[in-house]
N, CA and C of each residue as an Amber inpcrd file, in Angstrom:
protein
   702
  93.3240000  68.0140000  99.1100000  93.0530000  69.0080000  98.0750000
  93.4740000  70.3990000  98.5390000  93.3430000  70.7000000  99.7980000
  93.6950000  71.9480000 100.4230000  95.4090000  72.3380000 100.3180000
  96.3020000  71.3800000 100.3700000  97.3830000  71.3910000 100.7750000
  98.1260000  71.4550000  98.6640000  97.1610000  70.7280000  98.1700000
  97.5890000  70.9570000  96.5390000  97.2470000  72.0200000  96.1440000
  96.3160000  73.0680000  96.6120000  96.1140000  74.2630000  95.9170000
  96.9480000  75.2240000  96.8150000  97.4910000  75.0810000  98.3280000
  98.4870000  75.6710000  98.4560000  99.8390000  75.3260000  97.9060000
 100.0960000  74.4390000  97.5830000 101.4150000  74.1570000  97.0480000
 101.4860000  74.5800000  95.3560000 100.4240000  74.5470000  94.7210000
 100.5700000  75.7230000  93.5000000 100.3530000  76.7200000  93.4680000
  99.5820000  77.3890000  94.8990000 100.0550000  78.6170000  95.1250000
 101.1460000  79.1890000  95.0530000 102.2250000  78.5580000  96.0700000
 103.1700000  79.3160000  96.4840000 103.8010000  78.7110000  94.7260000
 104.0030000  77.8780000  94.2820000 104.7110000  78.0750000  92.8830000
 104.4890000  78.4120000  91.8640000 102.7590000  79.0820000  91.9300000
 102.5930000  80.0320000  90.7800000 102.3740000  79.3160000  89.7430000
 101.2170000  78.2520000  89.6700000 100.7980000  77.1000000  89.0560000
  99.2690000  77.0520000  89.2860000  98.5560000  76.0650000  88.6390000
  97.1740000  76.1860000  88.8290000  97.2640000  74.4550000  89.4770000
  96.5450000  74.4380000  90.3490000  96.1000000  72.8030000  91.4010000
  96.2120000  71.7590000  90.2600000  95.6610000  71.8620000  89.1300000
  95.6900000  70.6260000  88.1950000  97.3420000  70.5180000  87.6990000
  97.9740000  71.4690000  87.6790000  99.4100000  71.2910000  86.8880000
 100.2210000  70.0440000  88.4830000  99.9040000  70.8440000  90.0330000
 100.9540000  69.9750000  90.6740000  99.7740000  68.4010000  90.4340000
 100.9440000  67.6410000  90.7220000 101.0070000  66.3000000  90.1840000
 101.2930000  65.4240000  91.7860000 100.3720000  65.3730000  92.1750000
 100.0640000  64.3930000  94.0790000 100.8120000  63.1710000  93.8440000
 101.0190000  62.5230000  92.6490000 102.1170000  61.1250000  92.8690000
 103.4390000  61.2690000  92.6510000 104.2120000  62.3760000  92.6700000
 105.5510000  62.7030000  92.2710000 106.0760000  62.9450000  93.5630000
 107.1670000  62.2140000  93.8170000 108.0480000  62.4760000  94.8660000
 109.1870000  63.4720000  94.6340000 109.7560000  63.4320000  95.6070000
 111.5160000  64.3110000  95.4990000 111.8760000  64.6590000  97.2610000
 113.0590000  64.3480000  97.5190000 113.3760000  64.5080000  98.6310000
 113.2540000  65.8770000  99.0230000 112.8530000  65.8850000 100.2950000
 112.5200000  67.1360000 101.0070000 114.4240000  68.1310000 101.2220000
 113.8550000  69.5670000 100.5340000 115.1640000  69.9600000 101.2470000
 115.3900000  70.2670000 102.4330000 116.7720000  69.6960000 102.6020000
 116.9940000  69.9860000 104.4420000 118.1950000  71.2760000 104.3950000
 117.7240000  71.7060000 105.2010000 118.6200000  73.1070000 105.7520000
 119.8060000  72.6700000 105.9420000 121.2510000  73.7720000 106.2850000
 122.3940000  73.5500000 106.4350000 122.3370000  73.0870000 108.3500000
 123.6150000  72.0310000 108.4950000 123.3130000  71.2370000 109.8810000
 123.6270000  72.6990000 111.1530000 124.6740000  73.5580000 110.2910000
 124.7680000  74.2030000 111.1090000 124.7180000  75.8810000 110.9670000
 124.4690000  76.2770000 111.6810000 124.1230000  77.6730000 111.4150000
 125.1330000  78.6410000 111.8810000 125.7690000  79.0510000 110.6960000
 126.9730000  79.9230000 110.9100000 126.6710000  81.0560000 109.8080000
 125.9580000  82.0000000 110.3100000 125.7760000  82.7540000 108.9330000
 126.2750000  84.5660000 109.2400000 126.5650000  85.5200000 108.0950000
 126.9650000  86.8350000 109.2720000 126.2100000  87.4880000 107.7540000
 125.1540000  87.7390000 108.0710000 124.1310000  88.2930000 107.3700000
 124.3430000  89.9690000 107.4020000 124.7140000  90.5020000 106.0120000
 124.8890000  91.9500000 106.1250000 123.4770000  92.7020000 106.2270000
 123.8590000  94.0540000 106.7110000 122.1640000  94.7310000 107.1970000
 121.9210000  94.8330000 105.7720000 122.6450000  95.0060000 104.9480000
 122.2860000  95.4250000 103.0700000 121.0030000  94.6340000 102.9260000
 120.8720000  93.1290000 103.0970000 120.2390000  92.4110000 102.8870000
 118.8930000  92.5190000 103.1480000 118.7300000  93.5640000 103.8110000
 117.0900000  93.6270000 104.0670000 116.6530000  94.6350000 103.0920000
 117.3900000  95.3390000 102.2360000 117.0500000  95.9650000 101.2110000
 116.1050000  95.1030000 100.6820000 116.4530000  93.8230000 100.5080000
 115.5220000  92.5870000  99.3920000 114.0090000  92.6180000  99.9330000
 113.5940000  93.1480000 101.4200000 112.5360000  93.4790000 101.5460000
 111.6600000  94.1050000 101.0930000 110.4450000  93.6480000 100.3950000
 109.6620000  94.3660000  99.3720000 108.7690000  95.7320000 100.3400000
 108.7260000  95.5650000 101.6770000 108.3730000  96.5570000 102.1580000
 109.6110000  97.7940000 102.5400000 110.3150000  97.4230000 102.4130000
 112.0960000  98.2940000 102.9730000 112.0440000  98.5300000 101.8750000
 111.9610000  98.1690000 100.4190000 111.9920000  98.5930000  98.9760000
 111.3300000  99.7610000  99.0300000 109.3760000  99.6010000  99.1270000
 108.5530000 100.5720000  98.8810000 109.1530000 101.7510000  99.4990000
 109.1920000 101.6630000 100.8960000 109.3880000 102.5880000 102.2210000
 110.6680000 103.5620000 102.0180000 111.2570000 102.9350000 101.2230000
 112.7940000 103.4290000 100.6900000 112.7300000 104.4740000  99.3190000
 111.9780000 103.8450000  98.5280000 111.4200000 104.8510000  97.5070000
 110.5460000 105.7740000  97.7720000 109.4990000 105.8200000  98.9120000
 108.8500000 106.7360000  99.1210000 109.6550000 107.7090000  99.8190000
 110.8000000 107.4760000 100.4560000 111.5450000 108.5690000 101.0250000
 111.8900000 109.3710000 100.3790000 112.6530000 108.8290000  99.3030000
 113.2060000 109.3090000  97.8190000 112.3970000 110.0910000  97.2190000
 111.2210000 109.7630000  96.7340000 110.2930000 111.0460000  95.9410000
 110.0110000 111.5470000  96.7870000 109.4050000 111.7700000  98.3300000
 108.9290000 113.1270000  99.2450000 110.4420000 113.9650000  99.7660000
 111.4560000 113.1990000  99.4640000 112.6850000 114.5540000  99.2910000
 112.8280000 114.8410000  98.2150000 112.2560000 114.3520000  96.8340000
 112.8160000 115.2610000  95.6000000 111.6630000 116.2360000  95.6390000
 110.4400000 115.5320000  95.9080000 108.8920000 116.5980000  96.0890000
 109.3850000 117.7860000  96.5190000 109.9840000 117.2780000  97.9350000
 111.0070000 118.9360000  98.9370000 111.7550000 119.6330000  98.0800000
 112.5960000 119.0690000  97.4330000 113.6900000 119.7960000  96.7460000
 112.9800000 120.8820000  95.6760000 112.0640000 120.1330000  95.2800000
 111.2680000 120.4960000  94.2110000 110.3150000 121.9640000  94.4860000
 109.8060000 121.4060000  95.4750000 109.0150000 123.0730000  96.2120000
 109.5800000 123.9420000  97.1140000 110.9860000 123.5560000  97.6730000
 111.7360000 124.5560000  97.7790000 112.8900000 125.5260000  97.0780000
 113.0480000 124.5350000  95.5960000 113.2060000 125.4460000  94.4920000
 112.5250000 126.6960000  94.2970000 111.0290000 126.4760000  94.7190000
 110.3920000 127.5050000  93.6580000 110.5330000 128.7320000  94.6450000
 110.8400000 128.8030000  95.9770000 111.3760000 129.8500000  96.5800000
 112.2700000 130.5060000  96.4540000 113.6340000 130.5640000  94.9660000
 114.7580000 131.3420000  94.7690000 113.4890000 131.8890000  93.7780000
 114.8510000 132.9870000  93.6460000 114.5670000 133.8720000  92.3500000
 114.9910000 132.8450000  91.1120000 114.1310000 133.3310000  90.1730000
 114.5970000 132.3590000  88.9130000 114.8710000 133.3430000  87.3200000
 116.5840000 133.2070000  87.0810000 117.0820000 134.3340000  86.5620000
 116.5840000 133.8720000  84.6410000 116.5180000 134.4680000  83.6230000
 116.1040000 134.2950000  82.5720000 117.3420000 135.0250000  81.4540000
 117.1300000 134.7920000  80.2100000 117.8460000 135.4110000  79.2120000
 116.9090000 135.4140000  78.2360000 116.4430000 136.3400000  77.4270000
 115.2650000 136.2470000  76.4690000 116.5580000 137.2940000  75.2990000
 115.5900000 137.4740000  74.3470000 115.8650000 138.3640000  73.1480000
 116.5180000 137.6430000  71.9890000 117.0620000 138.6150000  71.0230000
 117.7030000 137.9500000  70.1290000 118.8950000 138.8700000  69.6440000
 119.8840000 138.5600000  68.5570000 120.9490000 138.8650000  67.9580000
 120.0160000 138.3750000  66.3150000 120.5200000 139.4510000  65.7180000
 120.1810000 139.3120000  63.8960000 120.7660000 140.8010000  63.4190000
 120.3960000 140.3010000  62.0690000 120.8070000 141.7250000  60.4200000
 119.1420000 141.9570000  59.8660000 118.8240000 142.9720000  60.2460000
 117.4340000 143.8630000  60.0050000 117.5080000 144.3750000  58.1690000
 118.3500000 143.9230000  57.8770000 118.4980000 144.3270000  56.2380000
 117.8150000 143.5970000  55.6200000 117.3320000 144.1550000  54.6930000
 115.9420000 143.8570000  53.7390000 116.5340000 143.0320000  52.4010000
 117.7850000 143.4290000  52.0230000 118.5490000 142.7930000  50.9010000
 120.3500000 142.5360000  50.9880000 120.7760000 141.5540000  50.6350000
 122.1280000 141.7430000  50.8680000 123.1050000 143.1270000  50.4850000
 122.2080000 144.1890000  49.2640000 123.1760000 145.5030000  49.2860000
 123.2620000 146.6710000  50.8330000 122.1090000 146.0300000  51.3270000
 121.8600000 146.8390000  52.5370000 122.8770000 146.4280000  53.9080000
 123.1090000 145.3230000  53.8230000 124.0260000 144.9760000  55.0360000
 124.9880000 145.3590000  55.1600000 125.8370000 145.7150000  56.0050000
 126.8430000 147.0830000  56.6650000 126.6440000 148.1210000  56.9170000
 125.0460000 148.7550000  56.1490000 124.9050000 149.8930000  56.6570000
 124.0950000 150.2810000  58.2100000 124.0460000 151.6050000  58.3560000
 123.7510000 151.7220000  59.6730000 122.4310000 151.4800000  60.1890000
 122.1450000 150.7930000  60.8070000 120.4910000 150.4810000  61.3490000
 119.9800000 149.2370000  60.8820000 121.4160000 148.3010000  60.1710000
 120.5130000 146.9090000  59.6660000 120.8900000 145.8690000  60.7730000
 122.4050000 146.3960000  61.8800000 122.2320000 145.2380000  62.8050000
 121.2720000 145.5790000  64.0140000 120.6850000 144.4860000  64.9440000
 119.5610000 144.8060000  65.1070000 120.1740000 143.3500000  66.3620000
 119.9810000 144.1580000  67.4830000 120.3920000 143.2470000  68.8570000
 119.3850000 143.4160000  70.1570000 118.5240000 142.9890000  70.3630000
 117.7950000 143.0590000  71.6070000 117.9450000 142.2830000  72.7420000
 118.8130000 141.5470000  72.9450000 119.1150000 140.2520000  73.6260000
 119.1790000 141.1990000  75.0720000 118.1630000 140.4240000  76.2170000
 118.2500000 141.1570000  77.6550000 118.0900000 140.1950000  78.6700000
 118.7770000 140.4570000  80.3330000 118.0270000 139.1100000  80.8230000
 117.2110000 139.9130000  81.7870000 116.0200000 138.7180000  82.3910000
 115.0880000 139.1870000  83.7540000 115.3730000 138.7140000  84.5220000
 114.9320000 138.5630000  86.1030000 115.0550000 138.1840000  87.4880000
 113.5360000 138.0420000  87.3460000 113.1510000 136.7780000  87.9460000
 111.4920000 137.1240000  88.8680000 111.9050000 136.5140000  90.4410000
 110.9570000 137.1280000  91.0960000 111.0700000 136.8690000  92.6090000
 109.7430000 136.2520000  92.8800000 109.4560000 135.4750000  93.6600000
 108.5350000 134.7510000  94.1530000 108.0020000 135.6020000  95.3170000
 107.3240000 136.9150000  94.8700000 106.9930000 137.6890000  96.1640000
 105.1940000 137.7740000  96.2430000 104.2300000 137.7640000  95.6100000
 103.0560000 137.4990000  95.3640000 102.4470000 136.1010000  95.8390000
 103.1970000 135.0880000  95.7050000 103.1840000 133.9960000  96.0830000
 103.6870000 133.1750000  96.9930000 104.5950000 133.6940000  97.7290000
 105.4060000 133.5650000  98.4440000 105.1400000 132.4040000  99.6410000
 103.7960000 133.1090000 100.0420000 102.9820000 132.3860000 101.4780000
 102.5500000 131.3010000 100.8570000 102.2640000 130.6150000  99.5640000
 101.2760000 129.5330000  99.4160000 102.6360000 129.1540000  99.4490000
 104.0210000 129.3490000  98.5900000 105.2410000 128.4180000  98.1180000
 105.6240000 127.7120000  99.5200000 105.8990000 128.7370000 100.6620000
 106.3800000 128.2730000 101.9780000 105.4810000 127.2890000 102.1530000
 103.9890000 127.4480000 102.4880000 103.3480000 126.5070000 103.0870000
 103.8510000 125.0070000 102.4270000 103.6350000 125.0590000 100.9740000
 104.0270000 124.0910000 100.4340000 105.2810000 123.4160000 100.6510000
 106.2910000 124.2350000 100.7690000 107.5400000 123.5530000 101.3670000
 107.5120000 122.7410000 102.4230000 106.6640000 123.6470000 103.3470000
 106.7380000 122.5940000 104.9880000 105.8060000 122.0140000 105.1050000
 104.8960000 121.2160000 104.2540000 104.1980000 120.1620000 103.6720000
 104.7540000 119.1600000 103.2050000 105.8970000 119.3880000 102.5600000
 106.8020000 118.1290000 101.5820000 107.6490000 118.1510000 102.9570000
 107.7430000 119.1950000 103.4660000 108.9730000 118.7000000 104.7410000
 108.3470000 117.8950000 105.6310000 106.9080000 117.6980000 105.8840000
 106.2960000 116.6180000 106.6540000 106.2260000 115.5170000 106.5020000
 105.9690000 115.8310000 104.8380000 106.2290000 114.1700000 104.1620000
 107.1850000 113.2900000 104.1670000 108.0430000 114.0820000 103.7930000
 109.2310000 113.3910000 103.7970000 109.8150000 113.1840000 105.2990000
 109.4620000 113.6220000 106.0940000 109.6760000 113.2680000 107.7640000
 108.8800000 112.3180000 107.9940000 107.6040000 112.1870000 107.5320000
 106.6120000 110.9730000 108.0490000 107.3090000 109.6740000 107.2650000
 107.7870000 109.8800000 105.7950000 108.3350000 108.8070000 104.8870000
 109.8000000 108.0760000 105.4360000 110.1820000 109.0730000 106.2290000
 111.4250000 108.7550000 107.2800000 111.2970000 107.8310000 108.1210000
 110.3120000 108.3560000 109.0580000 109.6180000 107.4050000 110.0600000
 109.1570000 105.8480000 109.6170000 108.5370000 105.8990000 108.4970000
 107.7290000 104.6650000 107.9080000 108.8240000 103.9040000 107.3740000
 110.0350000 104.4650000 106.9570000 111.0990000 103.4540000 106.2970000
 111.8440000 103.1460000 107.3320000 112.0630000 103.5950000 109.0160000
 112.8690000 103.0610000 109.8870000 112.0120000 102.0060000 110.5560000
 110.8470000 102.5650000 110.5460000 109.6530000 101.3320000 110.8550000
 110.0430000 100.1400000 110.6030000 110.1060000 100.0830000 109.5160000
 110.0390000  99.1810000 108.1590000 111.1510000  98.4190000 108.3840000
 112.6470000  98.4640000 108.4350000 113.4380000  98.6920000 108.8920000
 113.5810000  97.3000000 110.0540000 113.0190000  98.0680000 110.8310000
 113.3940000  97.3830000 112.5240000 112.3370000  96.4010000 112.8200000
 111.0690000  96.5690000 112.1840000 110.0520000  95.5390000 111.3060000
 111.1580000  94.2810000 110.6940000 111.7070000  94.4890000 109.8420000
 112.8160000  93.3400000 109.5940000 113.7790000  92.8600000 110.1000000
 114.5730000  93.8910000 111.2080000 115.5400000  93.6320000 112.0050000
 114.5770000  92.2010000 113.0290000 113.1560000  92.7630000 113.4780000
 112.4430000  92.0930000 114.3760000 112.0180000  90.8210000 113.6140000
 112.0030000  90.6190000 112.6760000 111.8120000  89.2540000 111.9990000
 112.7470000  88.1380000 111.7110000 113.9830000  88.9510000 111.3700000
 114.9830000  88.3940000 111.3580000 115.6040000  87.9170000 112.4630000
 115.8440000  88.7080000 113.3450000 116.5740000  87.9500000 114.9150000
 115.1000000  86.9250000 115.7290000 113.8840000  87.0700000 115.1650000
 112.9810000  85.6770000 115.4510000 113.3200000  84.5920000 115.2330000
 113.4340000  84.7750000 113.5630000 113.8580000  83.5110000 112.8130000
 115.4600000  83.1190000 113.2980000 116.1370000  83.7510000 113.4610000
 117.7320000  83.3930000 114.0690000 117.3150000  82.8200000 115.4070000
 116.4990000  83.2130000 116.1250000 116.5120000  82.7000000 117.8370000
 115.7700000  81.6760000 117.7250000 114.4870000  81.0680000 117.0340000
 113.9550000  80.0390000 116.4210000 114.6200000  78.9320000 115.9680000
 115.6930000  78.9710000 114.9440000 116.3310000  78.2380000 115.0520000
 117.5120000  77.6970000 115.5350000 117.9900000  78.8210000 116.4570000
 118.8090000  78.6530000 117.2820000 118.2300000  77.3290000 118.2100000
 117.4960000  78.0460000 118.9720000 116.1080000  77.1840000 120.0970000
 116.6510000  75.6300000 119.7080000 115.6980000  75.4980000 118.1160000
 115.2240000  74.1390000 117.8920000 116.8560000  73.4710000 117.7560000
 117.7270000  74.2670000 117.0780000 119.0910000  73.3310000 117.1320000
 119.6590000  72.9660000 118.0740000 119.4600000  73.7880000 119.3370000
 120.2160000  73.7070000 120.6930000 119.2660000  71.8250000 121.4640000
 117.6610000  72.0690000 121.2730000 116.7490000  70.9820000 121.0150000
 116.9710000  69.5170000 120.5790000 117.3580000  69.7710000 119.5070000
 117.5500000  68.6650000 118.3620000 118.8690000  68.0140000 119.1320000
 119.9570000  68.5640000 119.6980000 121.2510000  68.0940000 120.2100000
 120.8840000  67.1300000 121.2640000 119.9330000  67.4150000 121.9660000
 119.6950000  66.6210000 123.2810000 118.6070000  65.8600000 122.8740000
 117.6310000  66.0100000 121.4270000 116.9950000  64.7790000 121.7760000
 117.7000000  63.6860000 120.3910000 118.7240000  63.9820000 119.6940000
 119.5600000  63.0870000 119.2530000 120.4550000  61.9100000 120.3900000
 120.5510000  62.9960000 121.3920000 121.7020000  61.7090000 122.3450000
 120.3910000  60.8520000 122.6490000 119.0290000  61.5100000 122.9250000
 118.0740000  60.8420000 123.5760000 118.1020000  59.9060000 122.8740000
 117.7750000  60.0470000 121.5830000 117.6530000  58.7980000 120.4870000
 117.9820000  57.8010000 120.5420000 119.7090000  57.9890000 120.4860000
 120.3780000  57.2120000 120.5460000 120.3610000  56.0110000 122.1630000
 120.0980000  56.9090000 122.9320000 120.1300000  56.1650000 124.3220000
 118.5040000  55.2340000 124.0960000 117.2810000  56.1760000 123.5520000
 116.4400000  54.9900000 123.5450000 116.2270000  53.7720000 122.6560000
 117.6390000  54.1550000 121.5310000 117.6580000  52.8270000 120.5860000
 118.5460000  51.7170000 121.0410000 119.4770000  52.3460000 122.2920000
 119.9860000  50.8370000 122.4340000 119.3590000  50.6270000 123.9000000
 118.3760000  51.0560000 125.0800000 117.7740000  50.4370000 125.9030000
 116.8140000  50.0580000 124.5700000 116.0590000  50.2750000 123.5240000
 115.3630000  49.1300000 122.9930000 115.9040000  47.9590000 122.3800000
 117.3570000  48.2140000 122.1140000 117.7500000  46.7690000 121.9860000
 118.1450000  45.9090000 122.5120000 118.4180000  46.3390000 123.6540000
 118.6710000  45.5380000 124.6030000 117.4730000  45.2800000 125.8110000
 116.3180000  45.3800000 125.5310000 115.0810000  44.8440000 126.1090000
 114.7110000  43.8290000 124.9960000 115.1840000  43.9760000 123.5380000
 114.7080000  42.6540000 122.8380000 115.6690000  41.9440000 122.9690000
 116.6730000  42.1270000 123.3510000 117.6780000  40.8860000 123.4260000
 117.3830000  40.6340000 124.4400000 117.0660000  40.9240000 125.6180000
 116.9590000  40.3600000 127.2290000 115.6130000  39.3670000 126.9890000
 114.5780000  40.2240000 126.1410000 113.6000000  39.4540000 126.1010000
 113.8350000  37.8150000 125.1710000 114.6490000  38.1910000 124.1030000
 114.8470000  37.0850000 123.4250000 115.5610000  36.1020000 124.3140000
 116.6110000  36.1570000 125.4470000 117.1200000  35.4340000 125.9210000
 116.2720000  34.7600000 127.6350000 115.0640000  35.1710000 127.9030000
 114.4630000  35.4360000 128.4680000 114.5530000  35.9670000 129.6110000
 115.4800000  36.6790000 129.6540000 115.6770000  37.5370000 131.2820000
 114.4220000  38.5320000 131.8790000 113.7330000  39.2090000 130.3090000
 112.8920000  40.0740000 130.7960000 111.1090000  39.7180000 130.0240000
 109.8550000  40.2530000 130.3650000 109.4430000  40.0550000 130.0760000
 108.8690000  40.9410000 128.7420000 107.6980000  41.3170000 128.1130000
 107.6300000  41.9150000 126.8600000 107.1360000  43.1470000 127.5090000
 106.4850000  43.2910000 128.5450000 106.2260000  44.6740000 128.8830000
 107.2150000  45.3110000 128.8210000 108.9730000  45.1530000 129.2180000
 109.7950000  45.8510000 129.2740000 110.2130000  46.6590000 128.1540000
 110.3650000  45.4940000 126.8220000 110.2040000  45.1750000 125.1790000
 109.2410000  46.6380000 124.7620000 107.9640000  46.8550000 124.8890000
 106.8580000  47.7510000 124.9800000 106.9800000  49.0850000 125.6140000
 107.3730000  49.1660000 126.8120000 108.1870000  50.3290000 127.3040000
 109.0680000  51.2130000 126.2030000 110.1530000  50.5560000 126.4790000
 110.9820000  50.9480000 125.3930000 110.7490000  51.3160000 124.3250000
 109.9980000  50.6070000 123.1420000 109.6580000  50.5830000 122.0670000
 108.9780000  52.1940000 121.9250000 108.2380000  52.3450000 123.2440000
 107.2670000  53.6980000 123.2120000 108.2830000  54.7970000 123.4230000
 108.7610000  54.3350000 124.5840000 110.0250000  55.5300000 124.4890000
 110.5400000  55.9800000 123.5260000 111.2680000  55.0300000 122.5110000
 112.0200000  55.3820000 121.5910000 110.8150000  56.3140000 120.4450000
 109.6470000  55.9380000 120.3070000 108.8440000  56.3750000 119.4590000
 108.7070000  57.6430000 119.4460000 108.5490000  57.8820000 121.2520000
 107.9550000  59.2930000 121.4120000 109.5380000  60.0840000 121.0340000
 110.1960000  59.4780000 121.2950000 111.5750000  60.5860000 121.3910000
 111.9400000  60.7270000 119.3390000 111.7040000  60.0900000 118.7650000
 111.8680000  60.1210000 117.3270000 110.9050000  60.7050000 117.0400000
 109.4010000  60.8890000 117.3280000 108.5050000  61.5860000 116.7810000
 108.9060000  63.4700000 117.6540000 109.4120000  63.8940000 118.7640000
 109.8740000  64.6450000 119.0600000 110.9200000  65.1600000 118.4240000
 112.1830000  64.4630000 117.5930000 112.9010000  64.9350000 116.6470000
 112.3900000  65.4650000 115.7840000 111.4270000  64.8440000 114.9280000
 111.2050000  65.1700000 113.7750000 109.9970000  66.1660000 114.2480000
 109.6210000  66.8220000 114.2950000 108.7880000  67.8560000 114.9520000
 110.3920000  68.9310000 114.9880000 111.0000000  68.8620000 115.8920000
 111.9190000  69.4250000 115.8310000 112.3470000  70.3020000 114.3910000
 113.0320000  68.4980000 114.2350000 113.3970000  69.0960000 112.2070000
 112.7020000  69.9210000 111.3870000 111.4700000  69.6470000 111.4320000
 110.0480000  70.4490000 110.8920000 110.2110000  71.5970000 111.4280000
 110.4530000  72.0950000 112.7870000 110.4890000  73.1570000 112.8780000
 112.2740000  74.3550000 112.5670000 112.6920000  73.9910000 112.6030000
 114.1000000  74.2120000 112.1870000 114.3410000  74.4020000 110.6210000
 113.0830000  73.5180000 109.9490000 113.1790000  73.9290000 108.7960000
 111.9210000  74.9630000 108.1100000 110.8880000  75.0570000 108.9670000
 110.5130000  76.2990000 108.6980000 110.9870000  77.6930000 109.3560000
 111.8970000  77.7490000 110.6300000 112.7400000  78.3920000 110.8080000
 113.5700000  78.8970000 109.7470000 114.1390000  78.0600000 109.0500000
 115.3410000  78.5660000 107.4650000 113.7250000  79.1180000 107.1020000
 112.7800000  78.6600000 106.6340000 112.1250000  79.3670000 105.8440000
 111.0850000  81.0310000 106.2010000 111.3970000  81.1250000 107.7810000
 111.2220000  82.2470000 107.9390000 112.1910000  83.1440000 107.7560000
 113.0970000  82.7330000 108.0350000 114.6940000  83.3670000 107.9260000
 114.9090000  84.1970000 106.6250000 114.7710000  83.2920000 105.6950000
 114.6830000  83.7660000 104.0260000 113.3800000  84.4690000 103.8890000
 112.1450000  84.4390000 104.1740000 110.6200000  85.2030000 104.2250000
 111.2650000  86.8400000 104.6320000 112.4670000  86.7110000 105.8100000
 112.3880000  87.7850000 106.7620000 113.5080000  88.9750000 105.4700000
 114.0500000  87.8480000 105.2290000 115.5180000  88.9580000 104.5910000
 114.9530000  89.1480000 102.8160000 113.6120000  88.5720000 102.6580000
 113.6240000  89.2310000 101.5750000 113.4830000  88.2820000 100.2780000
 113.7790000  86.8310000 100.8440000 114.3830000  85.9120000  99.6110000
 115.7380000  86.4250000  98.5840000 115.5120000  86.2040000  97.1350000
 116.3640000  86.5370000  96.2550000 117.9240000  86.6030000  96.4810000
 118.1720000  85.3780000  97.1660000 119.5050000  85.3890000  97.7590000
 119.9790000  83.8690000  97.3790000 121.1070000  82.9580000  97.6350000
 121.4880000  82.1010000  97.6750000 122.3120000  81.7930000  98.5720000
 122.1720000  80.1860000  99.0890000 123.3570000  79.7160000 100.3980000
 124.8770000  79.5730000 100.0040000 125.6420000  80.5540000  99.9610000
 127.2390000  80.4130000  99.9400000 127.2740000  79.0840000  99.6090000
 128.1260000  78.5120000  98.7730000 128.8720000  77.2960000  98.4830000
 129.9280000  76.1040000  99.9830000 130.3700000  77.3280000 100.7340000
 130.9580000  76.7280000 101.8320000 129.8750000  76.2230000 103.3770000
 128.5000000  77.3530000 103.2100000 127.5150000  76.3130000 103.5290000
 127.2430000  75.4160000 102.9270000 127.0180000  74.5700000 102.1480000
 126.1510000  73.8440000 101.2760000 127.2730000  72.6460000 101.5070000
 128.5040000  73.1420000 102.1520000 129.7840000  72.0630000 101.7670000
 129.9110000  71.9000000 103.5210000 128.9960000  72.6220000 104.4850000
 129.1490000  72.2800000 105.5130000 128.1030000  71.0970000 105.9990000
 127.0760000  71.0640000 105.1230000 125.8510000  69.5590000 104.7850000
 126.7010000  68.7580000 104.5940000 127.5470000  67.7740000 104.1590000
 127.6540000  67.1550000 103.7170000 128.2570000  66.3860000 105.0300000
């Protein structure tokens, strides 16, 4: 029951929808790992996302409160005809133009504006810090999951030959035994050997394939395996 309410967890389902008698083959990862992963890709990180936008608004915040330290120039007034009736227009005193501009200076206020500036300039320096964090936080997840499954593949190579070497000393302890050269303890030996070394693979595999699945956790998901991987499975 524990393992069905995590598995509609992660798919965003309620425990009664997954269905415990339905099979489907497990997916297996690509055999080999040839991948050249651009740094772009950690953008897909929902924490490199946040960390990235917060940089973004505590430099527009900056931009924003170190605006208010220029002078800020104005144009006010107007242009019109002060004539009371159309016989009056052309004569003298009906056009009527006040149009002027101002300057204000930020001099009264000056000391709170600065402070405020090098406040957003902290922020946005601390928001710096937290997004390279963030950053090398993923760089460090990612070259785990790459050395992880590096590990288990380099693993898996040597206990495949093993395999193979303990499937034919087990067949050839049942043939010795069938012909009676040897006795069944030998038969039993073997048999264990080969067990332990196949249950050591697959442990392996298991781990190699939650390896791919840290791999994808690390970069973010929302990606897909190239077509010429998928054609290197086969």
């Amino acid at each position: 029951m524990q393992y069905r309410n995590l598995i509609a967890r992660l798919i965003g389902t309620t425990p009664e929808a997954v269905n415990p008698t339905s099979t489907a083959p497990i997916p297996q990862p690509p055999r080999n790992l040839a991948l050249n992963i651009p740094g772009e890709t950690l953008r897909n990180r929902p924490a490199v996302r946040m960390a990235e936008a917060k940089v973004m608004s505590a430099l527009a915040r900056y931009a924003q409160a170190k605006s208010a330290l220029f002078p800020s120039l104005s144009i006010g007034g107007s242009f019109g005809l002060s004539g009371s009736i159309m016989g009056q227009l052309g004569e003298w005193g009906t056009h009527n133009s006040n149009g002027f501009g101002s300057l204000t200076l930020p001099i009264f206020n000056a000391g709170s504006l600065m402070a405020q500036v090098e406040q957003r300039d902290a922020q946005a320096a601390q928001a710096k810090i937290d997004y390279e964090a963030s950053l090398l936080t993923g760089v460090q997840d990612v070259e785990d999951a790459l050395n992880k499954v590096w590990s288990q593949e380099t693993r898996k190579k040597s206990l495949v030959v093993a395999d193979e070497s303990a499937r034919n000393a087990a067949t050839a302890a049942r043939q010795n035994y069938s012909a009676g050269l040897q006795d069944f303890t030998v038969v039993l030996t073997t048999q264990r050997t080969l067990l332990t070394v196949q249950e050591s693979l697959a442990s392996v595999e298991a781990e190699i394939a939650q390896g791919y699945i840290d791999l994808y956790t690390a970069l973010g998901g929302g990606w897909t395996v190239p077509q010429e991987f998928k054609n290197n499975d086969r």
